[in-house]
VMD Tcl script that draws the C-alpha trace (Angstrom):
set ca {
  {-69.24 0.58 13.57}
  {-68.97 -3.25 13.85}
  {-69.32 -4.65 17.33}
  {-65.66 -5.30 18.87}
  {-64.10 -2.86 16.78}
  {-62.28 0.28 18.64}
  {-62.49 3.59 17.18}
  {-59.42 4.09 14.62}
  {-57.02 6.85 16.13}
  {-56.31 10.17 14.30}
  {-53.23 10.39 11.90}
  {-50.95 12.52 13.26}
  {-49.09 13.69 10.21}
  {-46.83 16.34 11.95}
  {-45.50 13.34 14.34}
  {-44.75 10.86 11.78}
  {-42.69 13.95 9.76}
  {-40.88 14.53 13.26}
  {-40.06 11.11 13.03}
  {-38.41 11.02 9.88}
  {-34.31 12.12 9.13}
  {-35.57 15.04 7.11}
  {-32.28 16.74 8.06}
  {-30.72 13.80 6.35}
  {-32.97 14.22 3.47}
  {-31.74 17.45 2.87}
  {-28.49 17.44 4.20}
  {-26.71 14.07 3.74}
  {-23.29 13.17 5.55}
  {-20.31 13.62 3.50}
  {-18.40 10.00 2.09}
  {-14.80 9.57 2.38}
  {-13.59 6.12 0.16}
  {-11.08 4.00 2.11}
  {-8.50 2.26 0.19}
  {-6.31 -0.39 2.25}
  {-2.80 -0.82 1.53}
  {-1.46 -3.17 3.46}
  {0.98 -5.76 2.78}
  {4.54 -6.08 0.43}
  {4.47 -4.12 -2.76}
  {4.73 -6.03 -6.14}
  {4.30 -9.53 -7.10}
  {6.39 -12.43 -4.82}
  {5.37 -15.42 -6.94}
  {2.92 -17.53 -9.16}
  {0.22 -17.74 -6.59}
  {1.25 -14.66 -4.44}
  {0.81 -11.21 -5.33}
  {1.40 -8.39 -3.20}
  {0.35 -4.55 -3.86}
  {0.21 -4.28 -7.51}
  {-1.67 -1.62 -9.71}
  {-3.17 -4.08 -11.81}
  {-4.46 -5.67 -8.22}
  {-5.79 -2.56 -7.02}
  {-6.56 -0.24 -9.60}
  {-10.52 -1.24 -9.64}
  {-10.44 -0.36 -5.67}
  {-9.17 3.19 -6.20}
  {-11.29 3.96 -9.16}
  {-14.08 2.77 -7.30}
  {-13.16 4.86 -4.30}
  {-13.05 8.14 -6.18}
  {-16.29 7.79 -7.91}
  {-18.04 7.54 -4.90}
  {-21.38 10.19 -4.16}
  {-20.63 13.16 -1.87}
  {-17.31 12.30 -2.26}
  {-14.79 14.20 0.43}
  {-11.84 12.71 0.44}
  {-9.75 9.59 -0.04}
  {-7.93 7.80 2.83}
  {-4.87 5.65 1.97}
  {-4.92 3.21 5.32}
  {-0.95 1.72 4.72}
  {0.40 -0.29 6.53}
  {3.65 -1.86 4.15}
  {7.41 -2.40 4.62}
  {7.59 -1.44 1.25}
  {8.82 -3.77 -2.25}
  {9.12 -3.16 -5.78}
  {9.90 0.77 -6.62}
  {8.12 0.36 -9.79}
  {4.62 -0.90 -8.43}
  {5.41 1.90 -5.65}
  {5.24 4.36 -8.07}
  {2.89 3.32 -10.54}
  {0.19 3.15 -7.33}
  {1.03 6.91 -6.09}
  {0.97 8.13 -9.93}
  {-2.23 6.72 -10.43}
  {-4.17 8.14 -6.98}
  {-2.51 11.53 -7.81}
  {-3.17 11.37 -10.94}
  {-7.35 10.47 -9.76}
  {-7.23 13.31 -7.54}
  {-6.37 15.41 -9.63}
  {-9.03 14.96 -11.61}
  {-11.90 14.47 -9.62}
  {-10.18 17.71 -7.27}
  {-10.48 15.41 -4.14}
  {-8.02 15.83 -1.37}
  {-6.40 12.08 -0.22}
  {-5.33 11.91 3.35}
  {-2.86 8.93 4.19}
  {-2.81 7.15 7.52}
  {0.30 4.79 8.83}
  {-0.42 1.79 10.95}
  {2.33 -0.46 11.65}
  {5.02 0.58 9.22}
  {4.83 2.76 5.91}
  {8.14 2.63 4.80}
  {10.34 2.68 1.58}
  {7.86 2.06 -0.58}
  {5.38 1.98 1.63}
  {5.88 5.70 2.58}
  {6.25 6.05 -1.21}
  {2.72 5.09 -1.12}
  {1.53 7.48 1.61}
  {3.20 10.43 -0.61}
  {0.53 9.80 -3.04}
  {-1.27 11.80 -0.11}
  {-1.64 15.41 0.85}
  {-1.90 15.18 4.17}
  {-0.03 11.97 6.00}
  {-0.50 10.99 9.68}
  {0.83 8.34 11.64}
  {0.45 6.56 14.94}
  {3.32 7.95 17.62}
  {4.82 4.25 17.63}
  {4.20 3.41 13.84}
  {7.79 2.92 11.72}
  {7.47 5.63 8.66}
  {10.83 6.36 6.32}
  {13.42 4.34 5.27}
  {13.67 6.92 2.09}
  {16.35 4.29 0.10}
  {16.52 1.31 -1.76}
  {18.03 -1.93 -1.21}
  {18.74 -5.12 -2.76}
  {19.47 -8.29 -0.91}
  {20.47 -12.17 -2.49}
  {22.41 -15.14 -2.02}
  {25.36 -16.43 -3.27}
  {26.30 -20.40 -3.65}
  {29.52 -20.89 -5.88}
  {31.29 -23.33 -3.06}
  {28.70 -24.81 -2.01}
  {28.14 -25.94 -6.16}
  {32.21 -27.05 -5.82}
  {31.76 -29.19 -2.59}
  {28.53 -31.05 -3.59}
  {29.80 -31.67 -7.38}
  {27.73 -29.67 -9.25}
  {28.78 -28.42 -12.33}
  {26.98 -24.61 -13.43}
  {26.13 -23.98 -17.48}
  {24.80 -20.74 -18.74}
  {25.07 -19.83 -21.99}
  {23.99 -16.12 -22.73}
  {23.89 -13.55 -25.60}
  {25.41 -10.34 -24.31}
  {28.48 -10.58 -21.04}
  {25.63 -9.13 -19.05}
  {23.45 -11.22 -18.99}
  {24.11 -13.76 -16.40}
  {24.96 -10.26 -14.07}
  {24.94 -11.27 -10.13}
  {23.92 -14.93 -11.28}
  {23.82 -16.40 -7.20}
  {25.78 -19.73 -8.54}
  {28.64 -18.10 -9.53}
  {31.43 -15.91 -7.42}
  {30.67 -12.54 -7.20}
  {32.18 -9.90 -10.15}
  {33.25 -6.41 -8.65}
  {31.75 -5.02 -11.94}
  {28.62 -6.47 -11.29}
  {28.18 -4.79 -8.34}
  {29.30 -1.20 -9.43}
  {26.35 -1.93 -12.15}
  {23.96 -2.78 -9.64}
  {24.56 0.39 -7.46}
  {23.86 2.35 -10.17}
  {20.96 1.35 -11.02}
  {20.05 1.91 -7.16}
  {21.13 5.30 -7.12}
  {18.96 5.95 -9.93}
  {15.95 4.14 -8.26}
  {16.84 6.43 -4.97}
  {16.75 9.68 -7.10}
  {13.51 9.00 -7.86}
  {12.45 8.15 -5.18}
  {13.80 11.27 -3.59}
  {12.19 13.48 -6.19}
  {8.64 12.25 -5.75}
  {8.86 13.06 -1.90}
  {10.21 16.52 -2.36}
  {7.51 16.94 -4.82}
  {4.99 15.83 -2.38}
  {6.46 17.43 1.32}
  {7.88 20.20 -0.18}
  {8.65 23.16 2.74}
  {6.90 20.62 5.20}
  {10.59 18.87 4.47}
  {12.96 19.72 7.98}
  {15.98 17.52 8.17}
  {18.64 17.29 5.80}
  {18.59 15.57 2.97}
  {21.58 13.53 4.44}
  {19.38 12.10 7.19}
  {16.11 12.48 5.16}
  {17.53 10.06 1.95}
  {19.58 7.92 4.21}
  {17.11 4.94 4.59}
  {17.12 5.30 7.98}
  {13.48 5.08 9.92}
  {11.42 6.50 12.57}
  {8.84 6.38 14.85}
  {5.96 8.61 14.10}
  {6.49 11.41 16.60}
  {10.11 11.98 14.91}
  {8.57 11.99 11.34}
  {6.77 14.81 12.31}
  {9.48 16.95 13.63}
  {11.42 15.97 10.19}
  {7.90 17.14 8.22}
  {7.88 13.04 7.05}
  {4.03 13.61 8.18}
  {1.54 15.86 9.48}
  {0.58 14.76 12.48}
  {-0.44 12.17 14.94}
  {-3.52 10.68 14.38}
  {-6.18 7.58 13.43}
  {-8.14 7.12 10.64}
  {-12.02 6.97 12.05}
  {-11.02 9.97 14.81}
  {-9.27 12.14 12.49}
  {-11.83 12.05 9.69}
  {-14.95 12.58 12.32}
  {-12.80 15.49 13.82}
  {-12.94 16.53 10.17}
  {-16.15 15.80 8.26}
  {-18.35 15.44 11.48}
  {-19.12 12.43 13.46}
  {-21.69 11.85 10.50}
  {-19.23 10.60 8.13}
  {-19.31 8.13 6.07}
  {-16.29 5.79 5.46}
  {-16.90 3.42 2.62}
  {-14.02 0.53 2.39}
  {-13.16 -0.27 -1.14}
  {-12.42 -4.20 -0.81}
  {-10.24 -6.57 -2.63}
  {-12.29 -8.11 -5.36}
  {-10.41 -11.41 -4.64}
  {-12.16 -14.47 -2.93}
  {-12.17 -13.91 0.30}
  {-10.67 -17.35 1.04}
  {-7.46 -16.23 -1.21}
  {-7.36 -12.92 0.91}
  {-7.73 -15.01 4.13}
  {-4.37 -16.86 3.42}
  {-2.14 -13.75 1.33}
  {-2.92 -15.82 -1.84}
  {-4.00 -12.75 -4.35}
  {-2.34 -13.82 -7.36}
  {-3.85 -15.61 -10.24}
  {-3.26 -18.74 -8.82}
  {-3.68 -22.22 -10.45}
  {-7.48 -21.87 -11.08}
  {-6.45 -18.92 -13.35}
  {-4.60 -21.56 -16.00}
  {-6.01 -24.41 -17.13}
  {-7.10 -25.95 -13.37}
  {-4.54 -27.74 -12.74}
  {-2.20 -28.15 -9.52}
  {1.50 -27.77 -10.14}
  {3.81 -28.30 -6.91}
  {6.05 -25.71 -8.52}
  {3.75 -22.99 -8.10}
  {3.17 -23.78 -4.35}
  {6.90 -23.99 -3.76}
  {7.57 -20.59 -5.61}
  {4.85 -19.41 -3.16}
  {6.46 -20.46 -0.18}
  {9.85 -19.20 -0.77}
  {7.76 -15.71 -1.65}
  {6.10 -15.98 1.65}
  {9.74 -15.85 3.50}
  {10.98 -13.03 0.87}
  {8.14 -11.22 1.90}
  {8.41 -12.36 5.90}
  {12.07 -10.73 5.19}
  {10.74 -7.29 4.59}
  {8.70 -6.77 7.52}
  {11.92 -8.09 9.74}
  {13.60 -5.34 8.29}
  {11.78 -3.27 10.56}
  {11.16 -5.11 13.57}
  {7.71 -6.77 12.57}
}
mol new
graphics top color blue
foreach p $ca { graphics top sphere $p radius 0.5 }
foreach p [lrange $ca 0 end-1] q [lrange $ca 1 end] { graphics top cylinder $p $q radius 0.2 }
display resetview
């Protein structure tokens, strides 16, 4: 042995093995993808997109192809929008765990209604917060109408159209009982659906009438449960430890849109998508989607 040198120590191999997550090894903790739905469904403008399958359809795939897959959790937190995109977002998570057999729990922050709760129906299990807003089973349509203000400030409206239809509820004109008897019927179709996909989903969980249940009226979370609107009380990261162990592992299936677009609600294509160059149009159109948008969350309180 070399002067200075100290006499090497044994190897231990049973301590290093003691050291090392060998029950992990063999035994790894269960993954449950998390898909965030937050914010107005459909698209509000050029440059300002709200929940829309084409925006999140990579996110859910991604979420159910995850290894040791568990479950899927729906974290929604939306005052609801377009019926369409509503339903074309449930279909396709049902539709997913269906065929990947993977249960999808659904979890209410803020608000999950109309569409929004459409959303959280896409779920078989749905849980809430007790002060979280969760219903408002209904549709509505809201506009403006200007046809004296046109007549005091000297404007002069021209439409030409193919088909008397056509110009149906135009804002600039006066209003046209028919119109309107048109326009509820198209609702009332919208609200059938909507009703069917949530008896489909609830089911016997289902324990008001449907005359309160399909009014569009809304309620706090400890009242959904009483109606069967939802399971139970509960928060995503306690609920699904209490479930699949403390172990868990909850994997967040992002946006794939710049962060900086995310940052300021801007998750459309946006300018950059054209050909690069800035039109003030598109930034208006944005704005007045922003207060369309503002308008549905005031709806509830928000």
């Amino acid at each position: 042995m070399f002067l200075g040198m100290s006499k090497p120590r044994s190897f231990d191999v049973r301590s290093l093995l003691a050291r090392l997550p060998i029950r992990t090894f063999k035994n790894p903790p269960p993954v449950v993808g998390v898909v965030r739905l937050a914010g107005a469904i459909g698209s509000f403008g050029p440059i300002r997109s709200g929940l829309t399958l084409a925006g999140l359809e990579t996110a859910i795939g991604r979420a159910f192809k995850l290894p040791r897959l568990a479950a899927v959790a729906l974290s929604i937190n939306s005052p609801g929008g377009s019926p369409v995109q509503s339903d074309l977002i449930a279909r396709r998570i049902r539709d997913l765990a269906a065929e990947k057999d993977v249960p999808v729990l659904a979890f209410c922050e803020d608000v999950a209604a109309s569409g929004g709760y459409w959303l959280a129906c896409a779920a078989d299990e749905i849980f809430a917060r007790d002060t979280s807003i969760v219903g408002s089973i209904g549709v509505i349509s809201a506009s403006f109408g200007f046809p004296d203000l046109m007549q005091r400030i000297g404007v002069e409206r021209r439409i030409y159209t193919s088909g008397d239809k056509k110009s149906m509820l135009d804002p600039f004109q006066s209003e046209d009982p028919k119109d309107v008897v048109r326009l509820k019927a198209i609702q009332k179709d919208m609200h059938q659906s909507f009703q069917t996909m949530v008896r489909e989903r609830r089911g016997a969980r289902l324990k008001g009438t449907d005359k309160a249940l399909f009014s569009g009226e809304f309620w706090t979370g400890g009242k959904a449960v009483e109606l069967g609107l939802i399971d139970g009380l509960g928060e995503l990261r306690h609920t699904l430890r209490a479930r699949y162990g403390d172990h868990v592992i909850l994997k967040r299936m992002d946006s794939t849109a710049p962060w900086w677009r995310r940052r300021v609600g801007l998750t459309g294509p946006g300018p950059a998508a054209g050909l690069g160059h800035f039109d003030p149009r598109d930034w208006a159109a944005g704005a007045l989607a922003a207060v369309e948008e503002r308008a549905l969350w005031s709806r509830f309180g928000l």
